[in-house]
N, C-alpha and C positions, 0 to 999 in steps of 0.2 A: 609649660609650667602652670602651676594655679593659677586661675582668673584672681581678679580681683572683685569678686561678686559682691562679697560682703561689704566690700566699701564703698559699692555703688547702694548698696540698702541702708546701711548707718548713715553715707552720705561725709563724715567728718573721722580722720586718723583717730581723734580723739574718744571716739566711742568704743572704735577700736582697741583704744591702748585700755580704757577701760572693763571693758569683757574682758580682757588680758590678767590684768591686775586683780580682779575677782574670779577670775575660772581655778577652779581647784584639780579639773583631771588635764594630766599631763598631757594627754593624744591631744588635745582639745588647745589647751595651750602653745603647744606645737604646729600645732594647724593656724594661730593665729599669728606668731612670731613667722612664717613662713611668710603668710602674707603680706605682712609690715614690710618685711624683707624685698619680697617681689614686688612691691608696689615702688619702695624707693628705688629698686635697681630700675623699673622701669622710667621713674622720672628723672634719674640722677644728672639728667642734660639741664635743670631746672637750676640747680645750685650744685657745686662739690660735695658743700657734706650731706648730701642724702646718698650718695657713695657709701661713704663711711656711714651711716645708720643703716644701711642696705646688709653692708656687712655683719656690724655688730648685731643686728635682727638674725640674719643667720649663722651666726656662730652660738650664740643663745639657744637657737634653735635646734642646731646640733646637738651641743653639750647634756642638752635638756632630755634629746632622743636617745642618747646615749646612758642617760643616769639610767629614763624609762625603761630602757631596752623597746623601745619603738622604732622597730626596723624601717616601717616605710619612714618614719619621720627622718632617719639616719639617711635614707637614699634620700629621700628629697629636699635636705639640707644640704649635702654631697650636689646635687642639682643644681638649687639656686647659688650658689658661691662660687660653682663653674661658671654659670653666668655669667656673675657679677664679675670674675678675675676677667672675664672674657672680655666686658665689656669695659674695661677699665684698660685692657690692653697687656694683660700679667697673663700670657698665655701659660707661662709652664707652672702655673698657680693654678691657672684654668685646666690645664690635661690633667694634674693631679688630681683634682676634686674629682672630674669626673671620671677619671680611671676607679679612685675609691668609691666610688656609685655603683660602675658596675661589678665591684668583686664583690659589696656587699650586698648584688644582687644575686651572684652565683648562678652555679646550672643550669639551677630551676627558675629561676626569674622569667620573668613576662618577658617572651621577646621582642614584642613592640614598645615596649620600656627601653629594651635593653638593645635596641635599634635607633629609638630616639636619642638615646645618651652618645651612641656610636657615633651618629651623625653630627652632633655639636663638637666631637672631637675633632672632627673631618674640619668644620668648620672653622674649631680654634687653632688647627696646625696650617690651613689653607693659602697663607699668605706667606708664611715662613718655610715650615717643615712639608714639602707641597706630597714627595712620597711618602710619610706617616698621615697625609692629609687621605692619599689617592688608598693605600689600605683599609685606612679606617670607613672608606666608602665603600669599597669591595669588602668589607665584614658586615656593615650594615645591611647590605643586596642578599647577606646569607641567611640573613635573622626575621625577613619579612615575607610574607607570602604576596606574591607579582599582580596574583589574580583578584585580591581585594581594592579596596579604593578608600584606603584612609588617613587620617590627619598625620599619620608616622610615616604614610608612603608617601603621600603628596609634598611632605617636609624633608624627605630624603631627595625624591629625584628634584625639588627646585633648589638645593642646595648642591645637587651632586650637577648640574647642569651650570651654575657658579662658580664651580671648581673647576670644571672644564674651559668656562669663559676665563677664567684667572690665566692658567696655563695655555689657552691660545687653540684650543680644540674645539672649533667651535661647529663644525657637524655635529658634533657627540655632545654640545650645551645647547643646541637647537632642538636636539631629538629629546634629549629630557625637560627641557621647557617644553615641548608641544606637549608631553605626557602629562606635565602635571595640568597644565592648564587645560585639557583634555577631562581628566579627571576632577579636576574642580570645579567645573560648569556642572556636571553630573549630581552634584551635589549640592551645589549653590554656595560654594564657599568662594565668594567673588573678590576678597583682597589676594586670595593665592592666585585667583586667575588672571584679575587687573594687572598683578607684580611679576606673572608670568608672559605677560603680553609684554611689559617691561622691557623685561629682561632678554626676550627675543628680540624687541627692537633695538636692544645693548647690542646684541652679538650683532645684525647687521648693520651696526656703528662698526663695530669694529673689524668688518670683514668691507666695509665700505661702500656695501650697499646704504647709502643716505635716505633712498626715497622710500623704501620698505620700512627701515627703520623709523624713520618721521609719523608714517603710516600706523605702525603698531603703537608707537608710545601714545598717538592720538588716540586709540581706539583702546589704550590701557588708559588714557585720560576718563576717559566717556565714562567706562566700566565701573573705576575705584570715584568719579565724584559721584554716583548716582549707587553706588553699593557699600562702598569703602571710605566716605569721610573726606570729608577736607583735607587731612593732613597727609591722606595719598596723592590729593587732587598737587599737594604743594609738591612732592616729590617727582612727579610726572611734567609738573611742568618746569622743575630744576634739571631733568633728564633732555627734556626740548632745549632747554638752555644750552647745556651740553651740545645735542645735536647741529645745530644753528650755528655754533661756534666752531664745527668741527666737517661744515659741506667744506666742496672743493672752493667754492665762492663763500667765503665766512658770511652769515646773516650775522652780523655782532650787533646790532640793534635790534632785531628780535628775540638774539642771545641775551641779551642785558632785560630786556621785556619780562621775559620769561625769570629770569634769576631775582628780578626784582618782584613779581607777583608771589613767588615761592617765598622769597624774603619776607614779604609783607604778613603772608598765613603764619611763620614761624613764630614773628614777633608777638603775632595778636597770640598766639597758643605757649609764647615764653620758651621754644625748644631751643635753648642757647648751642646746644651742637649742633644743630642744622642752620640756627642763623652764622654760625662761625664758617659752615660749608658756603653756604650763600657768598658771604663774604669774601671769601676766598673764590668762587670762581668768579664774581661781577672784578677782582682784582684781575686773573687771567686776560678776561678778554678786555678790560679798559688797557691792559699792556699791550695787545694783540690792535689794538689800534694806537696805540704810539703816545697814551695817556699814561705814564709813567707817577704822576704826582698823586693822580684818581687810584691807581691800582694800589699805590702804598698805601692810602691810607685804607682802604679796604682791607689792607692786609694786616695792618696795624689793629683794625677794629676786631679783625676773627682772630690773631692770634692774644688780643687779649681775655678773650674769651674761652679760648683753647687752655691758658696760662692757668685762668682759673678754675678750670674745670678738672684739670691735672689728666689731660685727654695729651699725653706726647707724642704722638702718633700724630696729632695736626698739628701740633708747633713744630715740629720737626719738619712737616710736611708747608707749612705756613714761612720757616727762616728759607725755605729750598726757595723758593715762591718771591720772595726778597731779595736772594740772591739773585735771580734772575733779572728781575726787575732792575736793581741798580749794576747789572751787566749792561741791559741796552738803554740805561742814561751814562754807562761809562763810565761808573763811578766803582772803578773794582776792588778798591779796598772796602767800602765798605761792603762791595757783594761779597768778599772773602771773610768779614769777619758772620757774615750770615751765612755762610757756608759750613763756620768754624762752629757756631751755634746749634746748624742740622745737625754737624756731626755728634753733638754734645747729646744730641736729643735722642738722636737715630740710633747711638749706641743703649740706650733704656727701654727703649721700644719695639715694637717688630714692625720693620719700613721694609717695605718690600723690595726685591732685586730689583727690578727697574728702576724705581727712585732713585737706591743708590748708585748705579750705572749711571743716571743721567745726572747725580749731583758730582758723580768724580768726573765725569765729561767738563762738566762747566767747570769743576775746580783747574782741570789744566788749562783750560781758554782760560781763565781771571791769572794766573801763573804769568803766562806768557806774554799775554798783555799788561802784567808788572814787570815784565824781562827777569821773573825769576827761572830761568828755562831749567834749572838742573832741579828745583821744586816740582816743575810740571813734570818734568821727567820722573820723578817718584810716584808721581801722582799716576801719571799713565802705564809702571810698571803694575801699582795695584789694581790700577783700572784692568791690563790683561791678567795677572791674579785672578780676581773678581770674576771678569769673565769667564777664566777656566776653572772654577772652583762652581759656576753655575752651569756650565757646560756638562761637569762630572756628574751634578746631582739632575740633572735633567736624565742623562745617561740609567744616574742610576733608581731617577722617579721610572724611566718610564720602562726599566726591566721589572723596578716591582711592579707598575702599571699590571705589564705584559702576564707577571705570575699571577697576580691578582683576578686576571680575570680569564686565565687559566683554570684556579683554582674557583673562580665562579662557573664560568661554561662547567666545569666537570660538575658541579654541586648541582649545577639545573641541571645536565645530562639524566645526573642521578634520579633525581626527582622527577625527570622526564619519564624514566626506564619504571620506576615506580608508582607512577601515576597509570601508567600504558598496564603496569600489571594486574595496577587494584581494577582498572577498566574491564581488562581480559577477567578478571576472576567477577567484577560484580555483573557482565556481559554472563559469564555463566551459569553464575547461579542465578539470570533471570530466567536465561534459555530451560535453565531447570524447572521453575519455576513454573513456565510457561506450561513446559510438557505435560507437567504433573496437572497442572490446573486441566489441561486440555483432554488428557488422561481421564479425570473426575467427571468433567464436564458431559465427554463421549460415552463414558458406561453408565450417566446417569441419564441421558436422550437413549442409548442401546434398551437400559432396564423399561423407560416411560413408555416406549414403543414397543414392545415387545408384552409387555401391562397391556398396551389398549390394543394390541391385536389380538390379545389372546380373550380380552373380556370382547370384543366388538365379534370374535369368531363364536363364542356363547352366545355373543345374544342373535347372530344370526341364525347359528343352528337351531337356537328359541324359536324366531320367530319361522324359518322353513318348517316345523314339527306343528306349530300354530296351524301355516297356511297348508300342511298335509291332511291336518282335521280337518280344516271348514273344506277344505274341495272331496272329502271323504265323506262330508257330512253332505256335502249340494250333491254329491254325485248318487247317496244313497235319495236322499231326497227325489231327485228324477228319476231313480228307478222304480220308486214305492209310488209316485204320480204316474208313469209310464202304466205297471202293474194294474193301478186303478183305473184306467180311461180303456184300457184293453174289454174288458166287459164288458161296459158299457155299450160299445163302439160295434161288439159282435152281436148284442143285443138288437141293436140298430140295424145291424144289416140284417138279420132273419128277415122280420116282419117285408122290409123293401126287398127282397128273392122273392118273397111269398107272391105280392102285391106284383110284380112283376111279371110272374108263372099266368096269374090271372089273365083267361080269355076275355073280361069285363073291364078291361083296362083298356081305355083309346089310345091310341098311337102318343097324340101328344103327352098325355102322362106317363107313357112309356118313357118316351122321351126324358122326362123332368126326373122319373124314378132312377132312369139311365146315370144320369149325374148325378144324384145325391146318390148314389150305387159307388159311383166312382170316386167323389167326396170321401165317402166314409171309410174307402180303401187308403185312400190318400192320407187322411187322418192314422188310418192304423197303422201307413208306412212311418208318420213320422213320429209313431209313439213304437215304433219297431226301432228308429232312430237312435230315437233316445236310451234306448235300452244298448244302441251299440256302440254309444258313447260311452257308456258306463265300463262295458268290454275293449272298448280304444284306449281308456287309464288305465284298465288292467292288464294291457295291451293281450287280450283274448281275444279281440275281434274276430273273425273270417270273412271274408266275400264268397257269399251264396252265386256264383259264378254258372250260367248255363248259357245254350245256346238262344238267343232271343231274335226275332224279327223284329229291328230297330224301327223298322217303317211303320211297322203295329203299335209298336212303345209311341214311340212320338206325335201319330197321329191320336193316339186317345189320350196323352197328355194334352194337347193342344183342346181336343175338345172339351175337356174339362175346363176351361176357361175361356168359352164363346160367351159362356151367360154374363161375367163378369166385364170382358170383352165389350160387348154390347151396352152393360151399362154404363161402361165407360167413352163409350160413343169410339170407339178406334176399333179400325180394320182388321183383324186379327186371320191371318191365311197359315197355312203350313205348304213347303215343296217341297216332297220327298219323293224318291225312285218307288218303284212298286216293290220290291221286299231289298231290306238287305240284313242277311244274317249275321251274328255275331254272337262271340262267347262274351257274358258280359253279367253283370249282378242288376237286374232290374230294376230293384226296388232304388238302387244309389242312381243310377240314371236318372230316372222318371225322376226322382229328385232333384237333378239337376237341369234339368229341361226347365221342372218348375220354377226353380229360381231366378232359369232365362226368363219366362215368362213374364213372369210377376215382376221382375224389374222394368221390363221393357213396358208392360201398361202401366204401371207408376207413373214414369218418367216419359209417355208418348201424349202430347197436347189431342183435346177432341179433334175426331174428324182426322185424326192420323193415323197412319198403316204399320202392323206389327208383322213381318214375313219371318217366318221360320224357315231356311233353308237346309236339309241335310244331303250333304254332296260326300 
């Protein structure tokens, strides 16, 4: 329902009633009469008539939505008035309201609206009507979605797991406390989770597990003083009270501790329905130790409290509370005329089957022990009555239980079967997705590569047509230098034939003529070379192949490098056979002898030996 914001900002009713008084548009107006409304239903434990101002605030507020035609105002007046019958104890005042909330939410409405509304239904039938309770829960389960984690879910399943603790199911009120309180840490909303700590240490109260239960109310202590206020910290420790009062060995002195510390927060905070609760259990357990005079007046003090508060549901619950009490001082007439009273109360109110089961128990004990026996005997046929009239509707809570959550399984099924298909369909159209992108991606690396091979195949073809000239161009180049050194070179050898032929010529310069004779053959061999290098690219070449005496060839190769030989201080010998013939191209030979040569006195240190062997 609305916060009460506004009245923490004004700070005073008064301001409020004032904006009221001067606002001229109706939404607006509306919105503030709600307030007023929800604010007194909140405090109406303070005095009675803020009850009654709670109401007339929202009836106003109604009427007012209704002239406007302001629909939300129509539903959340329909709201607050459900409340307020709810909490006054007028439940078929309270289903009314909010049945007409949600018609005039319709179709279309907000489902988490119209799940919230469902669920206070559940709530208002809970204690009485327990199968239009256990429905209106299974209708709420259909209107929310599972997989969120909000104030309308978190509000269903801690209520729908207090329905179950009511009716005695308490698997099934453990599983939905542990959810909500699961889901409420998640978020930090720490009074659902402290009240869900609670309420699981409720269910193992009443499954009799003590020590578990002790354990969680503790650690729902911890939680709601340090998150949730004081006035949970008082509730948690009336819940201990509870507890203590209810091990297999009663603590009733840490039961009465505890009840009186609760008591104490109430007073100072004025909550007169929780000081009437208070009151009422420190009555309990001072009977529960054999203080009969202490418990009435406790009892005296909450049901005047209750009397005022027009709260019937605890005076009813307060005469039962009496009766007992002056059961075990004895005094049965007066516990029959507090019997007479419960019943007075319990027929205006909704007291729930057990009470009344255990108020008709004690009415036939208080009977019998006046020897009216043909009285208790009326008494205990309504008591079997009663029992088989609770018998049937348990019968037939828990076939609609069973539809109910027939017709939910089926609804998640559904939603199961259509979740799996939107899955398979959006699983498809990614795989499509995927293909095509992959598809794109592949012909556009196929195009870039097939781009750079075909430009990288240009420019190699470039640059092979490049490196065809420049060896086109060196190669005419050594031919046109080969060309020119040719003349030269035959020039040179005339003169040295001449000078050779000559009788005037001594041996020794015979000699010297000899090798520059043989020099300048050498030279012409390797400008003949080069010239068949030119014809090797063109691949023209031929080998001038005849028969040659290799013994001849190599010895006047060799001699042609004694002079060199010499200067280079190394032994230079040749050992050949005395001829051996071969077909063979001379001039590439002798070339290659040279090159033996020549590398061998390079690389032979002074004063070492260069041997030519041919075998």
């Amino acid at each position: 329902m609305r916060a009460v914001s506004q009245l923490h900002e004004l700070d005073e009713l008064d301001s409020l009633t004032t904006l009221l008084r001067n606002e001229t548009n109706d939404s607006i107006r509306v919105n503030h009469l709600l307030t007023l409304a929800d604010y007194y239903r909140q405090h109406a434990y303070l005095q009675s008539s803020f009850s009654d101002s709670s109401i007339a605030y929202g009836r106003r507020a109604l009427d007012l939505s209704q002239q406007s035609s302001f629909e939300q105002g129509v539903i959340s007046s329909y709201k607050v008035l459900g409340l307020i019958m709810n909490n006054r104890g007028r439940m078929d005042s309270s289903e009314l309201y909010f049945i007409k909330a949600l018609t005039q939410l319709g179709e279309s409405g907000d489902p988490a609206e119209k799940a919230d509304i469902v669920t206070r239904l559940g709530v208002a039938y809970m204690y009485k009507e327990q199968a239009k309770a256990d429905s209106a829960f299974a209708l709420a389960f259909t209107m929310i979605d599972s997989t969120e984690n909000t104030e309308t879910n978190r509000f269903l399943y801690t209520n729908f797991g207090l329905f179950n603790l009511v009716v005695g199911d308490f698997p099934t009120a453990l599983s939905y406390f542990q959810k909500a309180v699961q889901l409420a840490e998640r978020v930090d909303d720490w009074v659902t989770f402290g009240n869900g700590l609670q309420y699981i240490g409720r269910v193992y109260r009443e499954m009799g597990v003590m020590d578990r239960a002790i354990d969680f109310i503790d650690s729902s202590k911890s939680v709601l003083k340090k998150k949730g206020g004081i006035i949970d910290d008082a509730s948690v420790n009336y819940e201990l009270g509870v507890l203590h009062a209810q091990l297999e060995k009663p603590e009733l002195e840490k039961s009465i501790l505890y009840f009186k510390e609760s008591l104490q927060v109430q007073k100072e905070r004025g909550h007169q329905m929780n000081i009437a609760n208070c009151y009422t259990a420190l009555s309990i357990v001072h009977a529960m130790k054999g203080e009969p005079e202490i418990a009435d007046s406790y009892l005296q003090e909450a049901l005047t409290i209750n009397l005022d508060l027009g709260n019937y549901n605890y005076v009813a619950n307060t005469y039962f509370n009496q009766a007992k009490n002056n059961f075990l001082k004895k005094d049965y007439q007066e516990s029959r005329s507090a019997l007479k009273l419960f019943r007075q109360y319990a027929d205006s109110a909704e007291i729930s089957y057990s009470l009344r089961l255990d108020a008709m128990n004690l009415a036939v004990e208080v009977e019998e022990m006046l020897g009216n026996y043909r009285t208790a005997n009326g008494y205990m046929k309504q008591l079997v009555q009663l029992k088989d009239s609770i018998f049937r509707e348990d019968k037939s809570r828990e076939i609609g239980r069973l539809e109910s959550q027939y017709e939910l399984d089926k609804a998640n099924y559904n939603n199961e079967i259509k979740e799996q298909e939107l899955q398979i369909k959006d699983a498809a159209i990614n795989q499509q997705r995927l293909q095509r992108n992959a598809l794109i991606i592949g012909l556009l690396l196929v195009g870039l590569l097939a781009f750079f091979a075909v430009r990288g195949q240009r420019a190699k073809s470039r640059l092979n047509q490049q490196l065809k000239k420049i060896e086109e161009i060196k190669t005419r180049w050594f031919v046109n230098v080969s060309h020119e050194l040719k003349t030269p070179l035959t020039l040179i050898q005339g003169p040295i034939n001449q000078l050779m032929k000559s009788e005037s010529i001594n041996d020794v310069d015979k000699t010297k003529l000899n090798l520059a004779d043989r020099n300048v053959k050498s030279l012409q061999s390797l400008v003949l070379e080069i010239l068949d290098l030119s014809k090797l690219e063109k691949g023209v070449l031929k080998l001038d192949s005849k028969p040659v005496d290799l013994t001849t060839l190599v010895k006047s190769t060799v001699a042609s490098f004694e002079s060199l030989a010499h200067s280079c201080k190394v032994d230079l010998s040749v050992e050949v056979e005395d001829q051996y013939w071969m077909t063979i191209d001379p001039n590439k030979v002798r070339k290659l002898v040279e090159n033996l040569i020549s590398n061998a006195l390079k690389f032979t240190p002074e004063g070492g030996e260069v041997v030519l062997r041919l075998q």
